[in-house]
Residue, then its C-alpha position, 0 to 999 in steps of 0.5 A: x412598645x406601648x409604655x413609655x418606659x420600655x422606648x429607646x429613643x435614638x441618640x443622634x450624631x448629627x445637628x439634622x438627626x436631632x428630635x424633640x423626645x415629647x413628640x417620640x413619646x407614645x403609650x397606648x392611648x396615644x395609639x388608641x386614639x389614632x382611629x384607623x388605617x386611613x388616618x396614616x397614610x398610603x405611603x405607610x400602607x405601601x411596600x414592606x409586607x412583613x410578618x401576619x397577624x393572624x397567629x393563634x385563631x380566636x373564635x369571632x365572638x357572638x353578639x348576644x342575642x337581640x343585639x340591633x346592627x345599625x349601618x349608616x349610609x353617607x351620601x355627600x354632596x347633598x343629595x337631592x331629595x325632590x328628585x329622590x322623593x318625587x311628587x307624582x300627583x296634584x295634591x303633593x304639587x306634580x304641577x309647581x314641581x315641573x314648574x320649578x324643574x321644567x328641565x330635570x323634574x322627572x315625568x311621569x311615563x318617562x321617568x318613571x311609572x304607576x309602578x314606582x308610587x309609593x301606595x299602601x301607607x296612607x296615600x300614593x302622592x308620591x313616586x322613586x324613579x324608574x332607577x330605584x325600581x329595586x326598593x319597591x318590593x322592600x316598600x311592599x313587604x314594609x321593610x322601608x320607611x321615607x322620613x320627609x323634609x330632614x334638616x336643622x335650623x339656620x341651615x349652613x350650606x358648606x358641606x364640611x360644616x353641614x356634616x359635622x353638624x349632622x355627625x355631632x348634633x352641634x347648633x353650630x360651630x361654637x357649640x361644644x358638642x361638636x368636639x365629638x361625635x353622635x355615635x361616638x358619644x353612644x360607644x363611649x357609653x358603651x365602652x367605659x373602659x374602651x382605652x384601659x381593656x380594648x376589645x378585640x372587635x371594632x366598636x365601629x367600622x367605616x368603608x370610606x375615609x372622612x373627616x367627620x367625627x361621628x364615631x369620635x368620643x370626648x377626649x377626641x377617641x377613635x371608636x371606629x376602624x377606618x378602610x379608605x375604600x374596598x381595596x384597602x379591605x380587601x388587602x387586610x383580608x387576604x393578608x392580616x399584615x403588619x409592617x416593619x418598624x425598624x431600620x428607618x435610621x435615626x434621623x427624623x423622617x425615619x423615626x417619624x416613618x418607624x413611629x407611624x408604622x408602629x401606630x398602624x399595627x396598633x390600629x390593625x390590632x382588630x385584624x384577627x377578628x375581622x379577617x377571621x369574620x370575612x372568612x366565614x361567611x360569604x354572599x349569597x346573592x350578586x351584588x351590582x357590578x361596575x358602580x361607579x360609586x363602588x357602594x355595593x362592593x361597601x355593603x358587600x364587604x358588610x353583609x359578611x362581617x356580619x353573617x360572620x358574626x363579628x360582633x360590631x355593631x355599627x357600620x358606615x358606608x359612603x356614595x359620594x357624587x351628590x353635589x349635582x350643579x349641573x347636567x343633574x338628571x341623568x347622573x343623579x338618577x344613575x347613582x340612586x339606581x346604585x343605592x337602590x340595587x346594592x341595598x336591595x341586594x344587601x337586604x336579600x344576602x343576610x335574609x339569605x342566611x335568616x341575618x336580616x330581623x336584626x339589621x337596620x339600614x339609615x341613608x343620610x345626607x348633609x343637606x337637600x338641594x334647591x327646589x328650583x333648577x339651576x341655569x346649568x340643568x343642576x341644583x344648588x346647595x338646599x337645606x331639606x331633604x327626605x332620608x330612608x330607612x330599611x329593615x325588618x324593624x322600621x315602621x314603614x310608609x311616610x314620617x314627618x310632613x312633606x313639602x308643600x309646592x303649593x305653598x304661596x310663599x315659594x316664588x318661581x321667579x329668578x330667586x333660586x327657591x329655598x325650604x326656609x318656610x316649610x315644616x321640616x323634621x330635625x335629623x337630631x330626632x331622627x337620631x334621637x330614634x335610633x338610639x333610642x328605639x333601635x340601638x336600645x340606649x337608654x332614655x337618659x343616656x340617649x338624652x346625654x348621648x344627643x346633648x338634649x331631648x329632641x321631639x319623638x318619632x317613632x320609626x320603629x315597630x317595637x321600641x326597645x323597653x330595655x337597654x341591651x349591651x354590645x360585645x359581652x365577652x366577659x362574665x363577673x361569676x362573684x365571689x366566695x370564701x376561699x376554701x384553704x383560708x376563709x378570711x381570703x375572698x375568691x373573686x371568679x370570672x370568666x373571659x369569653x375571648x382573649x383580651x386584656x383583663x384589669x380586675x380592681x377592688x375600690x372603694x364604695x365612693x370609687x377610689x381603687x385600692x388594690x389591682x388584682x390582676x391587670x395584664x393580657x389573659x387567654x380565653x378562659x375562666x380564672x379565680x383571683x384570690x383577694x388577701x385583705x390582710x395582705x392589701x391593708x383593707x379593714x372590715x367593711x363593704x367595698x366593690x370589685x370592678x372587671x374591665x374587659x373588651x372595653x366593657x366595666x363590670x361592678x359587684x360590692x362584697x363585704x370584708x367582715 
């Protein structure tokens, strides 16, 4: 039921039965562009448990090799950075700091220690707190690296407002870039051919339900699936259901409810490799219990896809909890404690199966907190803040300048204290940096994927010299005569999983001519004869595109 032509629309006997045929209309790029599970609604997801999915199992497919994974972690609210990063000796303002934070600036010997300084990359001026403890053996061995004072200009501090921002690299809301996404854009570049051959793996994947539009594509494209939280996860892996569209009635709000369910099993159309990728693998090492924030049960769910191959290679996990306006010290230390602990563990269980080298961890947040505490033991809405990142990959220590206490112009008076003069590192560069040097997009395509060029960091070791491609499951062998009748081309590929395969002869200016094979085709390799008498095409040169897995691929070939 995904061409138009192939609907049966109700005819209804009643006036209320009566609906506009438009809305019924669907195809699948209407389904396609319905993003994931959450996007509907648990009133869908709730009762009915039909037929599974899981039929004939297909291998999970390999990412090639030297394939970067990036997983983004989101922590709403606005996190406080100060109290993250925290100065720990004169020269870095220990003294200002307690000053502005008399009641929730952490102190050395309480909160924390000489063993939570962050020494060995250029200076030990500044400390995590006691509840971080976990990350420092990733600081020792170079596997973690801090990027200071992180924000954007004129700073806008709604929360929802902010993260859109930091989701589409918007100036701000009149910007048209904030139509799409960051990653979204990246995937679209990706994927050229993401709504005609859909791959059979998530571009992207998301533990924890938001609005925000970092994996949106122009033309408002979903590129990831979405699990509200693990327990949704956790039912799509135990069973790979579907739910029934029928028997719902005809009048509206059952059409709406059969229409809605048939746009969730498109979307669960990735159930087969996921579940097929959770059950291979398993973790290897105890992750954190009774989080409130359930951040390591995320990171959990994402070692395993991994190590099971999946083949996506971008993940999103969020902790919310961060919007700390009072009673902060406590609380907020209690939640880094969370991230520290479940990325430490998330780190050892891929190394525990040698799963690490490629995997890089990016922790952000839509804006700091002010540098003065608040009357109710908290802080406010701020606009800079330091963010981390992990892995074997990321050149470790300290990037871009920290925040100077000692700066005359912040006044510990009764104004709440703000970042406004300090020098503070674009979180468009940040980015610009990961795509670039770790995701391995090209320099102009990385340009066009932010929207313009940003300043350069280098937050990596090696930089990447060449652009890899994700999720090669298609191989375009070439052409020859055909050996029965030599003016006949034999154009040959190989399908490395099964999926829908499109193969297009076009011109050399683009304009398709002949579609030689468009429909859903088993693992395998196929030879696809080309008569050109028989399509009309005179002697000349012209190019055979395959798209597969989202994926195009080009090759020009002369009719003589």
């Amino acid at each position: 039921m995904n061409k138009k032509d192939n609907l049966i629309f109700p005819q209804a006997d009643h006036a209320n039965c009566e609906h506009d045929r438009e809305h019924q209309y669907w195809n699948r790029r209407d389904f396609l562009m319905t993003g994931g599970l959450a996007s509907l609604g648990s009133v869908l997801l709730s009762g009915m448990p039909v037929s599974a999915v899981l039929g004939n199992a297909l291998s999970a497919p390999l990412p090639a090799d030297g394939d970067h994974i990036l997983v983004l972690i989101k922590m709403f609210g606005g996190n406080d950075g100060l109290n993250m990063i925290v100065p720990s000796a004169t020269s870095s303002g220990v003294d200002k700091y307690l000053q502005f934070r008399p009641t929730i600036g952490l102190v050395k010997g309480t909160d924390y220690t000489d063993n939570h300084v962050l020494s060995g990359f250029g200076g030990s001026e500044y400390a995590i707190p006691s509840t971080m403890e976990s990350l420092m053996p990733l600081w020792a061995d170079g596997k973690m690296a801090v990027v200071h004072n992180v924000g954007y200009p004129k700073q806008d501090y709604s929360h929802f407002n902010s993260i859109d921002f930091w989701s589409s690299a918007a100036d701000n809301t009149y910007d048209k870039r904030l139509a799409s996404g960051i990653m979204g854009r990246f995937l679209d570049q990706d994927f050229p051919s993401f709504m005609e051959t859909p791959p059979t793996v998530p571009p992207a994947l998301r533990i924890g339900y938001s609005t925000d539009k970092i994996f949106t594509a122009p033309g408002n494209q979903q590129m990831e699936l979405v699990f509200n939280d693990p327990n949704e996860f956790y039912r799509l892996a135990a069973y790979g259901k579907l739910y029934e569209t029928e028997g719902f009635g005809e009048c509206p709000q059952g059409v709406e409810r059969s229409y809605l369910r048939a746009l969730t099993n498109n979307t669960l159309r990735y159930s087969q490799s996921v579940t097929n990728a959770y059950n291979k693998a398993s973790n290897k090492v105890s992750y954190p219990t009774n989080t409130q924030s359930r951040i390591a049960e995320q990171l959990a769910i994402i070692a395993r896809l991994i190590k099971g191959r999946l083949g996506t290679r971008i993940f999103l996990v969020n902790i919310d909890g961060f919007d700390t306006h009072s009673d902060q010290k406590a609380y907020h230390m209690r939640i880094l404690g969370d991230l520290a602990k479940s990325v430490k563990a998330f780190y050892d269980d891929l190394k525990a199966d040698s799963m690490q080298s490629n995997v890089g961890v990016m922790t952000y947040s839509e804006f700091g907190r002010t540098i003065k505490e608040n009357g109710s033991n908290g802080t406010d809405h701020g606009n800079l803040s330091p963010l981390f990142l992990f892995g074997d990959g990321v050149k470790p220590g300290f990037h871009g300048s920290p925040i100077n206490l000692n700066d005359n112009t912040l006044k510990n008076g009764d104004t709440i204290v703000y970042f406004e003069t300090q020098q503070s590192t674009d979180y468009r560069s940040v980015f610009q940096s990961v795509l670039r040097d770790w995701m391995c997009l090209g320099t102009e395509l990385t340009e066009y994927t932010m929207g313009k060029k940003y300043a350069d960091l280098v937050l990596f070791k090696d930089p990447c010299n060449a652009t890899f491609s994700s999720n090669n499951n298609a191989v375009l062998l070439g052409h020859n005569p055909n050996p029965v009748n030599a003016r006949w081309i034999d154009i040959k590929f190989s399908n490395l999983q099964s999926a829908e395969v499109e193969l297009k002869v076009k011109s050399v200016s683009g304009q398709t001519l002949v579609v030689l094979h468009n429909k859903y085709t088993p693992k395998g390799s196929y030879t696809i004869t080309l008569d050109p008498v028989k399509w009309k095409l005179p002697p000349g040169e012209y190019i055979y595109e395959l798209s597969s897995f989202g994926k195009i691929y080009l090759r020009r070939f002369v009719i003589a």
